[in-house]
C-alpha positions as CSV (number, residue, x, y, z in Angstrom):
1,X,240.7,163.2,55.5
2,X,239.5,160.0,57.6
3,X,238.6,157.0,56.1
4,X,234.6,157.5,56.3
5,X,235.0,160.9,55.2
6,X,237.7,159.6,52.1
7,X,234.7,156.6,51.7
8,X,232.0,159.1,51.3
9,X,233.9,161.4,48.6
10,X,234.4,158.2,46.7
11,X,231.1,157.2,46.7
12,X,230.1,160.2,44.3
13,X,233.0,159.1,42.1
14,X,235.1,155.9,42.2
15,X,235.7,153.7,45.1
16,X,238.3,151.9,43.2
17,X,241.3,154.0,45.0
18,X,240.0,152.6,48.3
19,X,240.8,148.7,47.3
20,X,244.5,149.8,46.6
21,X,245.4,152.6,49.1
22,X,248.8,152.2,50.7
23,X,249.6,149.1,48.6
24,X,252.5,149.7,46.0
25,X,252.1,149.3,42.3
26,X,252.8,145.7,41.2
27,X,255.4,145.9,38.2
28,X,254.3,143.8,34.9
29,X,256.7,141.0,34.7
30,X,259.1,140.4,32.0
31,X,258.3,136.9,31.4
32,X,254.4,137.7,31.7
33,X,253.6,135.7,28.3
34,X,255.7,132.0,29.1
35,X,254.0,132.4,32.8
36,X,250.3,132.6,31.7
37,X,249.5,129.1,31.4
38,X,251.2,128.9,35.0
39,X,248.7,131.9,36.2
40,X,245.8,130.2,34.4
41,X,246.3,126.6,36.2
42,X,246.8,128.1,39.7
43,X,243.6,130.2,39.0
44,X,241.9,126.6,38.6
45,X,243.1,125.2,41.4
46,X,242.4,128.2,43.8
47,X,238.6,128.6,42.2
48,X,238.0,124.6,42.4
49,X,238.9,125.1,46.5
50,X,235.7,127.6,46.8
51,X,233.7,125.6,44.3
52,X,231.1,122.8,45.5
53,X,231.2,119.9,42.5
54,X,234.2,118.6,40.3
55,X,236.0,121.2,38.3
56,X,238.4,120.1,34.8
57,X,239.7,121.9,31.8
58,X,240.5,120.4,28.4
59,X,241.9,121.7,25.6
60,X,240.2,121.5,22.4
61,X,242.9,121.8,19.9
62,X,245.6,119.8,21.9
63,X,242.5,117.5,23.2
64,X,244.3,117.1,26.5
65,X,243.4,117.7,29.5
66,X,244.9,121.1,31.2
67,X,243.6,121.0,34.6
68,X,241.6,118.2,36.8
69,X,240.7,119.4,40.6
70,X,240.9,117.0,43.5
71,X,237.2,116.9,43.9
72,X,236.3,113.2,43.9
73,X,233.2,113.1,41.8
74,X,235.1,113.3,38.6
75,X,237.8,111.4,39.9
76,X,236.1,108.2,41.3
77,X,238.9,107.4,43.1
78,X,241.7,108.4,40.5
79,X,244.4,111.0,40.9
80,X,244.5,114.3,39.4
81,X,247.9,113.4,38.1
82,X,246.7,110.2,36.1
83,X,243.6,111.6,34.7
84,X,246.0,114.0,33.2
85,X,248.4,111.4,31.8
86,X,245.5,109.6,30.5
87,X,244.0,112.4,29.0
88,X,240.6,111.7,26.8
89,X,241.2,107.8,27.6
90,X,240.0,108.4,31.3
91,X,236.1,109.2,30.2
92,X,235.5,105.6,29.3
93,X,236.6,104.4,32.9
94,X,234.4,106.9,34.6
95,X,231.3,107.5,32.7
96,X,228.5,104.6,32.4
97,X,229.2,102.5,29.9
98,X,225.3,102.8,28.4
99,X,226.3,106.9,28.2
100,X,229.5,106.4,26.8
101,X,228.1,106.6,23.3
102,X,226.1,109.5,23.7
103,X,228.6,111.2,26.0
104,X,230.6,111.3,22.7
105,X,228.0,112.3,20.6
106,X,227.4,115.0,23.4
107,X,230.9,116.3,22.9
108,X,230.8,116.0,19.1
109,X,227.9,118.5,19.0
110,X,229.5,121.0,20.9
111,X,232.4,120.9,19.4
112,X,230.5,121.4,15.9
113,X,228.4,124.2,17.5
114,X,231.8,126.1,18.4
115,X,233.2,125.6,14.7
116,X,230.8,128.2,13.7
117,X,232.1,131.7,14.3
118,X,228.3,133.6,13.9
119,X,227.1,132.3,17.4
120,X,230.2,132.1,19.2
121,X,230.2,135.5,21.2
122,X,226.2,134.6,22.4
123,X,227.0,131.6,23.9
124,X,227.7,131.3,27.7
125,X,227.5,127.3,28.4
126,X,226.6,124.2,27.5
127,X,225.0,121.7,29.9
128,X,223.7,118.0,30.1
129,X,222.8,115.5,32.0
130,X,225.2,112.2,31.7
131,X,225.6,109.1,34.3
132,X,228.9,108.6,36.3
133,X,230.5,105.7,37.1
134,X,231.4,106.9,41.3
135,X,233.4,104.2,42.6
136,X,231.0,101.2,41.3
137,X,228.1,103.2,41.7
138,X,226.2,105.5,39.3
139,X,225.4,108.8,39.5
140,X,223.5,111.2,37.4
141,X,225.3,114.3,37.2
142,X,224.4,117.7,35.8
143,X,228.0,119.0,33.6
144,X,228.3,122.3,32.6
145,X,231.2,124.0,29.7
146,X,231.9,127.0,29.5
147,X,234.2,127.6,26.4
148,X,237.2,130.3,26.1
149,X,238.3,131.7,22.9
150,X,241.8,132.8,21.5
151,X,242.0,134.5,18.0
152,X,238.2,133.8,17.2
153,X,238.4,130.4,17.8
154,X,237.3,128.5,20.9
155,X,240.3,127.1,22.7
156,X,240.0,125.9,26.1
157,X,236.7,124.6,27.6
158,X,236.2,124.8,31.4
159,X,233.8,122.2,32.8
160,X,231.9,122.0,36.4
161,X,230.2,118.4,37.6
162,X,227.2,118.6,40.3
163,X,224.9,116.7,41.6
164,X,221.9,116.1,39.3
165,X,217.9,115.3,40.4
166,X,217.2,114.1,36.6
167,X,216.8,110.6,35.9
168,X,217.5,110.7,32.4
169,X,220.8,111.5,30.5
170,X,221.0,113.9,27.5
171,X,219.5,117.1,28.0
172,X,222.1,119.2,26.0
173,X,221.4,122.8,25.9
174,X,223.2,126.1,24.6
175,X,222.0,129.0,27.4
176,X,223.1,132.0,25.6
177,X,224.5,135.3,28.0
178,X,221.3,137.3,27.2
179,X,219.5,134.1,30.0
180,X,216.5,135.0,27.9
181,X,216.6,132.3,25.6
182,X,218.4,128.9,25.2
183,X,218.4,126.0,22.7
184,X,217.9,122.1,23.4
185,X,219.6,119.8,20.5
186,X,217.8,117.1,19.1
187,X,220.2,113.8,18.6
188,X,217.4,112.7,16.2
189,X,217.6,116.0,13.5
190,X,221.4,117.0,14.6
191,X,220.5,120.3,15.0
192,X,219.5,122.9,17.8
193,X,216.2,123.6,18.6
194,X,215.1,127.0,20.1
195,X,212.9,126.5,23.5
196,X,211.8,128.8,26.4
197,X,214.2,129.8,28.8
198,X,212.8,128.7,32.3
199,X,211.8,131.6,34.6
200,X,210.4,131.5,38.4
201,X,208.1,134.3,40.1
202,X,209.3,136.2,42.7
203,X,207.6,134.5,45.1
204,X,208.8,130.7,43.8
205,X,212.5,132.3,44.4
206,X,211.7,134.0,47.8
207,X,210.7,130.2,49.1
208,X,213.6,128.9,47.1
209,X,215.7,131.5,48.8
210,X,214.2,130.7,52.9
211,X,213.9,127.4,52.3
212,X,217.7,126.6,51.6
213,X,218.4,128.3,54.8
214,X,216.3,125.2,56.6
215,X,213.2,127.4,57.3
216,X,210.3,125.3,57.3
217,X,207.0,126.4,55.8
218,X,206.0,128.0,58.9
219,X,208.6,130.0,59.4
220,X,208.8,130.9,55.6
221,X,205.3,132.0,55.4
222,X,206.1,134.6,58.4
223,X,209.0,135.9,56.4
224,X,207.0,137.1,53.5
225,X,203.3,137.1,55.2
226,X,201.7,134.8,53.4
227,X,199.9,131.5,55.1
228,X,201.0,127.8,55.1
229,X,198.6,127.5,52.9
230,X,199.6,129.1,50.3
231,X,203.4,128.2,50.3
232,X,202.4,124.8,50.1
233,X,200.0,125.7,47.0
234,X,202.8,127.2,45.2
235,X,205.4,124.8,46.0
236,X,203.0,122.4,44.0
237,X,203.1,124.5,41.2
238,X,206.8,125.2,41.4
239,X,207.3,121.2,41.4
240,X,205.1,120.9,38.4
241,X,207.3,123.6,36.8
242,X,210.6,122.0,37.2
243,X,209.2,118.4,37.6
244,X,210.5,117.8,40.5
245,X,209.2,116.2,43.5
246,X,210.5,117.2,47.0
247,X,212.1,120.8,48.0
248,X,215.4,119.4,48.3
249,X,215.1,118.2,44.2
250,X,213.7,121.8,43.4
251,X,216.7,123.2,45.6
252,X,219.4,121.0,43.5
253,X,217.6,122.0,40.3
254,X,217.2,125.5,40.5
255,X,220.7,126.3,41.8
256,X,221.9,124.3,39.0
257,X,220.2,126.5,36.6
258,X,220.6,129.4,38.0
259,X,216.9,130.2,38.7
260,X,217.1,131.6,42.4
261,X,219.3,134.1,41.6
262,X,219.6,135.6,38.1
């Protein structure tokens, strides 16, 4: 049977054969457990090469760092290798010393969320807002975590650093694996604080979409028939809605949040 004809078979049952045909069976290794944290690192390091933004791993119980990618937004100038000597003592030398304080506080509140189990298996990641210290200059930056868990417990926390259109720092939120609700945590009353999860119309996502492809208004409003008019219109609202000011912030913001494409 030819290839299209072997495709179209599979289609009305499982395509998986397809992905391994002619490829022999990889043994399971014998050393497979003592080689896992190996596996895990390398998987870092290949995902932080595709990845735009700053990309570390910490371990909660050991409260080391496992992993640190090249990227130099995180590093400010540092080497992967001495971030990971210095362990928890590098934060201080790269966040803004005014965020320091609540950077901690930041991490103290996650790390009491995850301490109890009856939430643990919603939760998908964490995020704020916090100011970096990038080579003398700083930058507001938006820092995601996604924890892992071992035996129950969470483990290993895997962070991602972007670029940030927010001007102030704070901003922690739980956004839960359902992406139909999240929760904002108020400093003030320690505790989390159900809100609305932040949802765009089809149309906001379709200019979203064009206009991160460097289409101009024009050119967008061809694309899905609608006049200048009109995209201009609802790029107001959409600004409004994520307050926001330009198309680039509204590009930065959404992508971050995972708006455009849910």
């Amino acid at each position: 049977m030819s290839d299209s004809k072997t495709f179209q078979a599979m289609q009305k049952e499982s395509i998986t054969p397809l992905f391994f045909k002619d490829i022999p069976s990889i043994p399971a290794s014998s050393d497979e457990k003592e080689r896992t944290s190996n596996v895990r690192k390398e998987t870092f390091k290949r995902m932080s090469t595709i990845i735009n933004g700053s990309i570390y791993v910490i371990d909660f119980h050991k409260q080391c760092f496992l992993f640190v990618s090249g990227h130099d937004l995180f590093l400010s100038g540092f080497s992967p290798g001495n971030v990971l000597k210095m362990g928890y003592d590098f934060f201080p030398k790269i966040i803004h010393p005014d965020d320091l304080p609540l950077f901690i506080d930041i991490h103290r509140a996650i790390l009491q969320c995850l301490s109890e189990p009856n939430s643990l298996q919603e939760i998908d990641y964490f995020a704020f807002n916090i100011r970096l210290m990038n080579h003398g200059l700083p930058l507001m930056v938006y820092h995601k975590m996604t924890p892992l868990f071992m035996n129950g417990y969470a483990r290993i926390g895997v962070c991602h650093l972007s670029g940030s259109v927010t001007h102030k720092s704070g901003n922690l939120e739980i956004c839960f694996k359902d992406r139909k609700k999240s929760s904002l945590y108020s400093f003030k009353q320690q505790q989390w604080q159900p809100q609305e999860s932040l949802s765009l119309t089809s149309r906001e996502k379709s200019i979203l979409k064009l206009a991160r492809q460097g289409k101009c208004n024009k050119e967008i409003g061809d694309i899905i028939h609608a006049s200048e008019r009109t995209i201009r219109n609802t790029e107001t609202t959409l600004y409004k809605k994520l307050n926001v000011h330009s198309m680039c912030e509204a590009i930065i913001y959404s992508t971050n949040h995972r708006l455009i494409f849910v």
